[in-house]
C-alpha positions in Angstrom: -23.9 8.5 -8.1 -27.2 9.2 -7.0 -30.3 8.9 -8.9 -33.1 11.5 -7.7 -36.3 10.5 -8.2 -40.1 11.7 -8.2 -42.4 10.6 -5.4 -45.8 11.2 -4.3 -46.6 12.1 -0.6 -49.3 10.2 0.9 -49.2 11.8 4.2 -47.6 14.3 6.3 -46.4 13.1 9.7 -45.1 16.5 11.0 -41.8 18.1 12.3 -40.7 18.3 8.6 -41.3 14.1 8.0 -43.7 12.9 5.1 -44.6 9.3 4.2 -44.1 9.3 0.5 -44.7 6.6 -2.5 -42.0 5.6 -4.6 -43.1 2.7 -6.9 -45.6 1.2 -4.6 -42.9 1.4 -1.9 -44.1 3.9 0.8 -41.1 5.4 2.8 -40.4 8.4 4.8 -38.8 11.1 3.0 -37.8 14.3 4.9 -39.3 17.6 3.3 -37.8 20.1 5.6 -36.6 22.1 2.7 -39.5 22.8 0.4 -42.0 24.9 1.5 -46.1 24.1 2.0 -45.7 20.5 1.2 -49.6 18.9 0.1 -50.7 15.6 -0.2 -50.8 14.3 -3.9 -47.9 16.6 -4.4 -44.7 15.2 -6.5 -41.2 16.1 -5.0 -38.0 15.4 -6.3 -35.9 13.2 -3.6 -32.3 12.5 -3.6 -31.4 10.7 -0.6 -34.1 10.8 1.4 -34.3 15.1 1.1 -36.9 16.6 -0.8 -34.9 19.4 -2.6 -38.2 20.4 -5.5 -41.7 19.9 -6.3 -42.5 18.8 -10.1 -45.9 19.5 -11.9 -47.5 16.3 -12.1 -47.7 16.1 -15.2 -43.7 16.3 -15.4 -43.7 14.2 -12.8 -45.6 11.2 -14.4 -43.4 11.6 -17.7 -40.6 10.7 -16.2 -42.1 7.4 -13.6 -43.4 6.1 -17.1 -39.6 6.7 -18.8 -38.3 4.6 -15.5 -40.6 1.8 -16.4 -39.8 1.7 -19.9 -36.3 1.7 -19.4 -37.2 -1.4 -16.2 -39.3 -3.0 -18.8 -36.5 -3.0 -21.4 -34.0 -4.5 -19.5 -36.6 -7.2 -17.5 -35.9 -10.5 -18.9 -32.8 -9.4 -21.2 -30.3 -11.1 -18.9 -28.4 -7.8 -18.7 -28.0 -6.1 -15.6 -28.5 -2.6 -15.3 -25.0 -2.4 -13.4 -22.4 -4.6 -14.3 -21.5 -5.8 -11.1 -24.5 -7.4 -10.5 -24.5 -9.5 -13.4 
C-alpha cells in the first residue's frame, strides 16, 4: 500500500518536472497530469505523480493530522509497522 500525500511545489523545473516540499524534504515530483501547476500550490502525490490539487487549507488539515499521529507514536517504542520493531 501506498500512502498519497500533500506537498507544496517550490519550483517548476519544466517539461512536466516540479521541485516539491514534503516535510522539509524537497524532491522532484512529476506533475504532468494536473493542469496549470503554481508555486505555493498543494498537490496530492502518490508515487512520485501528482494526480490532484487540494485547497490549502485542506491541505494543512491533513500535514498537521500526520504529525499528530508521528508525534503520538515518537518515543512510544512502537513502531508504526511491525516489522520494524
Amino acid at each position: 500500500m501506498c500512502l498519497a500525500i500533500p506537498v507544496r511545489v517550490m519550483t517548476l523545473l519544466g517539461a512536466g518536472w516540479a521541485e516539491a516540499d514534503i516535510g522539509g524534504v524537497v524532491t522532484r515530483v512529476c506533475i504532468a497530469l494536473v493542469d496549470a501547476v503554481a508555486v505555493g500550490d498543494y498537490l496530492i502525490v502518490h508515487a512520485g505523480f501528482a494526480i490532484t490539487r487540494l485547497n490549502v487549507v485542506e491541505a494543512e488539515l491533513t500535514l498537521a493530522l500526520f504529525a499528530e499521529i508521528s508525534a503520538h507514536y515518537q518515543g512510544a517504542g512502537v513502531a508504526l509497522h511491525p516489522r520494524l520493531s
